[in-house]
N, CA, C and O atoms as CSV, one atom per row, in Angstrom:
chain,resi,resn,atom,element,x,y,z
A,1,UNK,N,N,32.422,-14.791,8.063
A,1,UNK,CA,C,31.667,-15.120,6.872
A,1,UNK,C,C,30.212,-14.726,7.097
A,1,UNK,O,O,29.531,-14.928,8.102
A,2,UNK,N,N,29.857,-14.091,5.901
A,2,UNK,CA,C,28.339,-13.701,6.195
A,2,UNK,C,C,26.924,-15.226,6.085
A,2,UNK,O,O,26.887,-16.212,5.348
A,3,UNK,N,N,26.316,-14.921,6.784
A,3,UNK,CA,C,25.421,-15.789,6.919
A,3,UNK,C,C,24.513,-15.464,5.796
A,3,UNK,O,O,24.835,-14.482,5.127
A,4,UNK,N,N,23.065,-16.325,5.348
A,4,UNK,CA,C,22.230,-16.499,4.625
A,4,UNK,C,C,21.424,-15.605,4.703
A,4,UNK,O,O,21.249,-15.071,5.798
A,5,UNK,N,N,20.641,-15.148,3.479
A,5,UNK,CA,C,19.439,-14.356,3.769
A,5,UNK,C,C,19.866,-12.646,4.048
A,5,UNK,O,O,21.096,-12.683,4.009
A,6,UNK,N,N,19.566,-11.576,4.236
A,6,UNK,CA,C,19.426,-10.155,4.145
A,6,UNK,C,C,20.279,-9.982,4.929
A,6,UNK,O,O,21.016,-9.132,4.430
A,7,UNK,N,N,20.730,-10.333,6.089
A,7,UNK,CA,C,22.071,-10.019,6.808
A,7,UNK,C,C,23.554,-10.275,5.898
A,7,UNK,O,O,24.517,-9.539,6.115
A,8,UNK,N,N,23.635,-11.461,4.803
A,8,UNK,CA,C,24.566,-11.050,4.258
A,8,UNK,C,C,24.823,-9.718,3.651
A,8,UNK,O,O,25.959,-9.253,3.752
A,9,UNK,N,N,24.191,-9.264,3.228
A,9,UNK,CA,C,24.147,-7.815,1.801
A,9,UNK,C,C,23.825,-6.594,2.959
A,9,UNK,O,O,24.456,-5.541,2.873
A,10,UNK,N,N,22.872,-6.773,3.982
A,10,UNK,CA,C,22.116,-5.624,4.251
A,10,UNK,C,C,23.690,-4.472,5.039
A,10,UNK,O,O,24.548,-4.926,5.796
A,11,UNK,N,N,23.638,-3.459,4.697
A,11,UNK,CA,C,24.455,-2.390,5.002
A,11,UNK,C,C,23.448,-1.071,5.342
A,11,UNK,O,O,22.381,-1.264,4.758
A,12,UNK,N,N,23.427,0.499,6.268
A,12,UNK,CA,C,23.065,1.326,6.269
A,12,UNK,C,C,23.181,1.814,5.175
A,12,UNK,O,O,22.467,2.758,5.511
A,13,UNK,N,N,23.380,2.006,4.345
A,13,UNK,CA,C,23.505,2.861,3.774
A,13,UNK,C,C,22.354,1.946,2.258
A,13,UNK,O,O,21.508,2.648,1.702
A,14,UNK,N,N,22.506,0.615,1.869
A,14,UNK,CA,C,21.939,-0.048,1.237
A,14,UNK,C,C,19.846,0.230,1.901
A,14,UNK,O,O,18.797,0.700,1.461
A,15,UNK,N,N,20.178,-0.197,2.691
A,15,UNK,CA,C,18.402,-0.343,3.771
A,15,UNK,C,C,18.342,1.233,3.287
A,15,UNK,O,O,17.388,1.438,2.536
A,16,UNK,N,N,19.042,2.224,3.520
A,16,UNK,CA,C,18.419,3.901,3.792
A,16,UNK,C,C,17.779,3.782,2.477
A,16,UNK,O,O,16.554,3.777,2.356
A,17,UNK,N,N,18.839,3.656,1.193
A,17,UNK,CA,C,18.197,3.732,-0.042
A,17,UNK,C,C,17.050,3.112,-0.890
A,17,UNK,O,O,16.458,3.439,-1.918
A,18,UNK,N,N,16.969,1.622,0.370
A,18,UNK,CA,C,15.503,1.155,0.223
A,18,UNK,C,C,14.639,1.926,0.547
A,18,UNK,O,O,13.856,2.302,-0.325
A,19,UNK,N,N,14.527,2.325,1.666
A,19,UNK,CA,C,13.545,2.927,2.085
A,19,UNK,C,C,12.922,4.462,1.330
A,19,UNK,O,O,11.787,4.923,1.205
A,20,UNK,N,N,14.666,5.067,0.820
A,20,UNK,CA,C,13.660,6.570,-0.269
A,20,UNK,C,C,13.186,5.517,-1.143
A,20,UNK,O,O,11.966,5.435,-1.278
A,21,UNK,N,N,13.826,4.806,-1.679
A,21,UNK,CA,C,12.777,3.927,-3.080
A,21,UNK,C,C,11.379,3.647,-2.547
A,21,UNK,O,O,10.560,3.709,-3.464
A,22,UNK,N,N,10.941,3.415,-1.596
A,22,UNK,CA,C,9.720,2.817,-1.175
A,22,UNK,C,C,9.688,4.321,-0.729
A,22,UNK,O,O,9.069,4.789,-1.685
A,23,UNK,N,N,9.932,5.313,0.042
A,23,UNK,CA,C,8.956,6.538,-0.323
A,23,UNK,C,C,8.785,7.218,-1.382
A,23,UNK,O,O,7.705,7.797,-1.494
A,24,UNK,N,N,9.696,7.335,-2.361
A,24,UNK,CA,C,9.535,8.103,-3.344
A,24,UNK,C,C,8.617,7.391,-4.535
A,24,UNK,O,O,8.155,8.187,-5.352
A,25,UNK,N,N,8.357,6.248,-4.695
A,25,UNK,CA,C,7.541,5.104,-5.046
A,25,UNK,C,C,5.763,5.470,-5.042
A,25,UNK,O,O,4.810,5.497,-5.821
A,26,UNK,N,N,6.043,5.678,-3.806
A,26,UNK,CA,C,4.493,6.015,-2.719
A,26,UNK,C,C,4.173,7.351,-3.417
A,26,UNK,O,O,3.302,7.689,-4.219
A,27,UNK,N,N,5.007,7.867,-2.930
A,27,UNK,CA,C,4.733,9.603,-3.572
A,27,UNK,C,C,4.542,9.694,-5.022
A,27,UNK,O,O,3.857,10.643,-5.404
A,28,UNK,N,N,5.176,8.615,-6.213
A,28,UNK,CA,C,4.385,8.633,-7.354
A,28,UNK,C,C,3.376,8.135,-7.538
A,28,UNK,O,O,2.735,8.681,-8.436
A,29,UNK,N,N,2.913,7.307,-7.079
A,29,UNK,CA,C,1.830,6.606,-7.087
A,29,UNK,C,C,0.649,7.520,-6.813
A,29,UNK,O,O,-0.390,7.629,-7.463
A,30,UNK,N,N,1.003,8.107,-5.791
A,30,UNK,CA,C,-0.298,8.907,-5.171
A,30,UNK,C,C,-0.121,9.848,-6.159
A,30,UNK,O,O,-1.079,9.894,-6.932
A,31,UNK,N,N,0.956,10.771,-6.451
A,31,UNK,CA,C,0.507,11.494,-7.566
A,31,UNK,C,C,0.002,11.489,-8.881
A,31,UNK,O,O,-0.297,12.541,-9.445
A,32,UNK,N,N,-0.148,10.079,-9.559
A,32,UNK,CA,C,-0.690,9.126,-10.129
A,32,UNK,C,C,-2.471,9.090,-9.996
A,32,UNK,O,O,-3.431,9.105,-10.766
A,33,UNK,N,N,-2.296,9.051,-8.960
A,33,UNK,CA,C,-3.267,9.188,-8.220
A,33,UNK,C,C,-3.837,7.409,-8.464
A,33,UNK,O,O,-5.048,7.279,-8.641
A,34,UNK,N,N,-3.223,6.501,-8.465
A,34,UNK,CA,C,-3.434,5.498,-8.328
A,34,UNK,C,C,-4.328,4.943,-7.035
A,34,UNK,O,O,-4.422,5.758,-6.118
A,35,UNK,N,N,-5.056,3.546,-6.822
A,35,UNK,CA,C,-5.613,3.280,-5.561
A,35,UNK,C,C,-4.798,2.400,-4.728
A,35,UNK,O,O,-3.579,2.264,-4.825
A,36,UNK,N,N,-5.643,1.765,-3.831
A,36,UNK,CA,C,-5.214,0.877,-3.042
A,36,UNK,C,C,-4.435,-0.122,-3.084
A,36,UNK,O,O,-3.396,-0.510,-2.549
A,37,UNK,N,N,-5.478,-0.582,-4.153
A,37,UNK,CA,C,-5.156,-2.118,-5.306
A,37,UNK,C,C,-4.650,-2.142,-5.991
A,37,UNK,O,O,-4.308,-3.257,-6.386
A,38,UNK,N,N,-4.145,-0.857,-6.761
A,38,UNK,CA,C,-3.210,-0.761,-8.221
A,38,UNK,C,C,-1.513,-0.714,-6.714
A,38,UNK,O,O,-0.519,-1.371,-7.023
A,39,UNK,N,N,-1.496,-0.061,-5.563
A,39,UNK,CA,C,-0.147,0.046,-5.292
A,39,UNK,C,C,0.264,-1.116,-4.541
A,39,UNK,O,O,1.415,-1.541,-4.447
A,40,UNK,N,N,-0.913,-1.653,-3.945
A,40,UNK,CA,C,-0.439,-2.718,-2.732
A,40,UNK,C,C,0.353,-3.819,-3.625
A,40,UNK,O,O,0.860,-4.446,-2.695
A,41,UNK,N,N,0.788,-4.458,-4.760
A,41,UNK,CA,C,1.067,-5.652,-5.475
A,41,UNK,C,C,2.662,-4.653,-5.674
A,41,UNK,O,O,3.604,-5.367,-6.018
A,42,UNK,N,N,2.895,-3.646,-5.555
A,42,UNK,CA,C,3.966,-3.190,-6.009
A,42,UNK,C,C,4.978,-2.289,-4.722
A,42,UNK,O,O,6.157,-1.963,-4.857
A,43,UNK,N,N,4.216,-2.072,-3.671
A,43,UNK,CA,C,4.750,-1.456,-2.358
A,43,UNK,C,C,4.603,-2.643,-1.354
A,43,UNK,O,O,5.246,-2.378,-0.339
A,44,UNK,N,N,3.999,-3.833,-1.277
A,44,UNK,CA,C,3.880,-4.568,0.098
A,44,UNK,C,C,5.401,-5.331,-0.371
A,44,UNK,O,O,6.485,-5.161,0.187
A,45,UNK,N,N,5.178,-6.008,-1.288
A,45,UNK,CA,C,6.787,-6.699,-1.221
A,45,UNK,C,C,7.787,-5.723,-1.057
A,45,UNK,O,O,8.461,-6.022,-0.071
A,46,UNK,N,N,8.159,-4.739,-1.564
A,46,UNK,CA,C,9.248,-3.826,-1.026
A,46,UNK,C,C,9.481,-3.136,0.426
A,46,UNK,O,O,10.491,-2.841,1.065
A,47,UNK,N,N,7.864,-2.995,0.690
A,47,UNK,CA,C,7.801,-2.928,2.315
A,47,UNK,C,C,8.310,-4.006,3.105
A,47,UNK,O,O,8.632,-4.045,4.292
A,48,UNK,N,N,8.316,-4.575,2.513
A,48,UNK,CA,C,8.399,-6.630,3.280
A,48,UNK,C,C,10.387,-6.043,2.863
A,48,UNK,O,O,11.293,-6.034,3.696
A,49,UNK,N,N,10.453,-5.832,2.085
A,49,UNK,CA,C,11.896,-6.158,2.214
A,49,UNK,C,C,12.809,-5.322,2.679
A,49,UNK,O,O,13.940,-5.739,2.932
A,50,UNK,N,N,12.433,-3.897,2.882
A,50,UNK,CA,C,12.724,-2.856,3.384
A,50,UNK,C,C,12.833,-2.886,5.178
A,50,UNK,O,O,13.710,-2.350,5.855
A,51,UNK,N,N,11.472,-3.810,5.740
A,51,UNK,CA,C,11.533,-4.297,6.756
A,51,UNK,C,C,12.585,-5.577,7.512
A,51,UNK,O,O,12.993,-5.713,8.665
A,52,UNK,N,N,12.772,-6.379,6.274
A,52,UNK,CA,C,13.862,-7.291,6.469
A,52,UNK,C,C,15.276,-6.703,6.429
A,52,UNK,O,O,15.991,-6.869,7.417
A,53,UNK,N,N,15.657,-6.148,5.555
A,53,UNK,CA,C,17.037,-5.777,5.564
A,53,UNK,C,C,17.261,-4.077,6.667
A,53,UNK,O,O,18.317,-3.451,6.765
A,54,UNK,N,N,15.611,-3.631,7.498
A,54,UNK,CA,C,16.162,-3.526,8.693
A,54,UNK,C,C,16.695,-3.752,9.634
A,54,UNK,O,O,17.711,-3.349,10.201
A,55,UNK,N,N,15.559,-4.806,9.895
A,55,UNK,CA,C,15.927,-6.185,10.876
A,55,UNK,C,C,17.477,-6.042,10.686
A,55,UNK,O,O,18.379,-5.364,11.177
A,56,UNK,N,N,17.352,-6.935,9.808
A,56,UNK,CA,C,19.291,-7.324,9.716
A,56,UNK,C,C,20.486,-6.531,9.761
A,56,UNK,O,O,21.604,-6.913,10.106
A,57,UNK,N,N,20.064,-5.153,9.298
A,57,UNK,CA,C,21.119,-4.192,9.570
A,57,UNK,C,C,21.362,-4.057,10.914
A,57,UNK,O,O,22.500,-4.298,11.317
A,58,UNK,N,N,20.029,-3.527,12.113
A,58,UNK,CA,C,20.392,-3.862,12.642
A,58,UNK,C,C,20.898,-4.624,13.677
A,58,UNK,O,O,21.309,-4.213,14.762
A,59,UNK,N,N,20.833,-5.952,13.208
A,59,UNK,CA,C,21.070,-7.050,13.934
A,59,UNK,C,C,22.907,-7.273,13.730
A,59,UNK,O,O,23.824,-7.418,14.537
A,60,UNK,N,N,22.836,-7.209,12.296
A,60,UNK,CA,C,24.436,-6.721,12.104
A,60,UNK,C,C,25.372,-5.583,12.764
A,60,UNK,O,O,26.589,-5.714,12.889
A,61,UNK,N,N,24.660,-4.487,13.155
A,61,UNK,CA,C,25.286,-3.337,14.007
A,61,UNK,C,C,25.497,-3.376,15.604
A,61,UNK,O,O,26.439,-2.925,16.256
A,62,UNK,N,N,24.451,-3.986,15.998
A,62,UNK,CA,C,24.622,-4.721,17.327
A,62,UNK,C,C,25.639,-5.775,17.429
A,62,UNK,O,O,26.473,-5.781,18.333
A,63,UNK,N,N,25.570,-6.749,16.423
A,63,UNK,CA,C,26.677,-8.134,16.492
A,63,UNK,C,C,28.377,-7.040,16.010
A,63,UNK,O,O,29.511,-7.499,16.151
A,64,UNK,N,N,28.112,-5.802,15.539
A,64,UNK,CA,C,29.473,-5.217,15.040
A,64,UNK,C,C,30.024,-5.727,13.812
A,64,UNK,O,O,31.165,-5.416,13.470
A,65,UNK,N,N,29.059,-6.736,12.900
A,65,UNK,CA,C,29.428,-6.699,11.724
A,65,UNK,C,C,29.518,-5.961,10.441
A,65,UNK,O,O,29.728,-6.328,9.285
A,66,UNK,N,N,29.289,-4.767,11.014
A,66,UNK,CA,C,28.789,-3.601,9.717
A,66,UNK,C,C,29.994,-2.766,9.473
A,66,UNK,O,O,30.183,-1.739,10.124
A,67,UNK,N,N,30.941,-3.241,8.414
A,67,UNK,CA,C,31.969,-2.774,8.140
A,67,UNK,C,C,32.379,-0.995,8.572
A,67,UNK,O,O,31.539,-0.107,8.722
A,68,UNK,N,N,33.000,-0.931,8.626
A,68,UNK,CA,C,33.371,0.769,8.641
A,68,UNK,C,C,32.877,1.431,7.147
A,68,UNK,O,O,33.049,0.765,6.126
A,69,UNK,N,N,32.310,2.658,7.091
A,69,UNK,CA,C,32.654,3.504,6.310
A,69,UNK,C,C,33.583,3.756,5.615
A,69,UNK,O,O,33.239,3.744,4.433
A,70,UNK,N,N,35.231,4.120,5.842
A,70,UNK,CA,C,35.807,4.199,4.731
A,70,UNK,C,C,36.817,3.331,5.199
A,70,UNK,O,O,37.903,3.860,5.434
A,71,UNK,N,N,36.727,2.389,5.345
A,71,UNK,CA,C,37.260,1.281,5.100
A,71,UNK,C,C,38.523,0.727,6.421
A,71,UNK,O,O,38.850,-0.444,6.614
A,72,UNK,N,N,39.006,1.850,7.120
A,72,UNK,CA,C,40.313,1.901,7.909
A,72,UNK,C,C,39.541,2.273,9.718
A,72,UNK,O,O,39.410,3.269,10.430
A,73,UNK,N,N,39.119,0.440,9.824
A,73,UNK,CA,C,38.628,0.393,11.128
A,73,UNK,C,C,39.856,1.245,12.533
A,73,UNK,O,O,39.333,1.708,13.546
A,74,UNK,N,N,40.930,1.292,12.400
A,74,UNK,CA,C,41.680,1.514,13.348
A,74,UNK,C,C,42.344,3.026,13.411
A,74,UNK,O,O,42.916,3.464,14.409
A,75,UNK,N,N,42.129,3.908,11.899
A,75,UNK,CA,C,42.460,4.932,11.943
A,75,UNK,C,C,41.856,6.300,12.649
A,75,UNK,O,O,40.892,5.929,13.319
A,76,UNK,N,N,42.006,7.554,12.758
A,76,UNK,CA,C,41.294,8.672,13.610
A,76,UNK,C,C,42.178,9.593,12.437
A,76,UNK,O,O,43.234,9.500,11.812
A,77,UNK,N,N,40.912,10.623,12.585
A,77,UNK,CA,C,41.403,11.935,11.704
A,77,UNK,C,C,41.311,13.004,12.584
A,77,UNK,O,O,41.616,14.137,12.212
């Protein structure tokens, strides 16, 4: 059973796609040409969470809770 907090949900493949969102984010902004203060209220919490559901991924990959890919832990192709 999954535990509380970002280790339940967090998966590789979930965290990777955080992370283009928080670069590709950045990269509009700046092309925006927005400042400091207009991005920090809209990139620090996603940084904050992008950083958490690292953590936990891999804390989950070490513990071996990170399901298989396509689904058939015991098979070989």
């Amino acid at each position: 059973m999954a535990g509380p907090g970002f280790r339940s949900f967090s998966t590789i493949h979930l965290t990777s796609t955080v992370w283009v969102v928080l670069l590709l984010a950045t990269l509009l902004f700046l092309s925006l040409q927005w400042s400091l203060l207009q991005m920090g209220p809209v990139l620090v919490p996603l940084l904050l969470v992008a950083l958490a559901m690292t953590v936990a991924t891999i804390r989950n990959h070490r513990e071996g809770q990170d399901p298989p890919r396509d689904g058939c832990a015991g098979s070989s192709r």
